[in-house]
N, C-alpha and C positions, 0 to 999 in steps of 0.2 A: 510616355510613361512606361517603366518596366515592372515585367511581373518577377517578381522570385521566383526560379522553380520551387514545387514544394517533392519535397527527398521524402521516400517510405522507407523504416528500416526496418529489419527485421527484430521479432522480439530481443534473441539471444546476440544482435550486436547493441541492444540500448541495455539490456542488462552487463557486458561484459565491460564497458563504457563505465557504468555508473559501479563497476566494480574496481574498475581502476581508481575512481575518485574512494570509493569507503575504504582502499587500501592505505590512502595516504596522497595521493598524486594531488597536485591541485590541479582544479579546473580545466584553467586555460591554457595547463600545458597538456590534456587528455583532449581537450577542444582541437587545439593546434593541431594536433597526431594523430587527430580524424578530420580535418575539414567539418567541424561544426562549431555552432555559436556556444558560447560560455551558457548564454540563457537557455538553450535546448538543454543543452547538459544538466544544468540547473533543476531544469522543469522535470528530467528521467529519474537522477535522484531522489527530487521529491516525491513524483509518482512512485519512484521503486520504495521509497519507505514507509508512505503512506498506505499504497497497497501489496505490498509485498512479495513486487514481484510484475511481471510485464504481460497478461495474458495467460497466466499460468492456471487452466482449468482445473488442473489437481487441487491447487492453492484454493483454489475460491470455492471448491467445492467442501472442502475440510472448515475454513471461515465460515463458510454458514452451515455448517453442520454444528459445530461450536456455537455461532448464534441461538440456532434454533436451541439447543443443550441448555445454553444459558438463559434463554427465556424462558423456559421450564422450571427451570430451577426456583429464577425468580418468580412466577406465580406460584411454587409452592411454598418458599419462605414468605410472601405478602399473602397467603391464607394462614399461614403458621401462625406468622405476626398478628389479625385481626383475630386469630382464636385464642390466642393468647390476651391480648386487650380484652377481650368481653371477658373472659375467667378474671382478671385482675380488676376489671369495674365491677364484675356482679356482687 
């Protein structure tokens, strides 16, 4: 029985990859033009849009800074909201 080798790449060739595909290219001819499978390819795209991007610490660190923003927010409009409800039941 054989093992696949399994390939590491680097962040900025799964990005440049899955940048060929958002331009227009299809798949399996960006597959072909790198020796890798349609489903890897597949899987970088979805990962790159999903998270926006491959390892990018800037990225992630801005995302959850915007998290944390917007869960603030949101506790203060669901106190807004329930001060608001008791004024309009009292």
């Amino acid at each position: 029985m054989s093992r696949k080798k399994h390939h590491e790449y680097t962040n900025d060739f799964k990005a440049q990859v899955v940048r060929l595909v958002l331009n227009g290219q299809p798949v399996a001819q960006v597959a072909k033009e790198h020796a890798l499978t349609k489903s890897i390819v597949y899987t970088w795209v979805a990962t790159y849009k999903r998270a926006g991007g491959f390892g990018d610490a800037e990225h992630k660190v801005e995302m959850v800074a915007e998290l944390i923003s917007l869960r603030v927010e949101n506790k203060r409009l669901a106190l807004e909201n329930n001060m608001l409800r008791s004024i309009l039941h009292a």
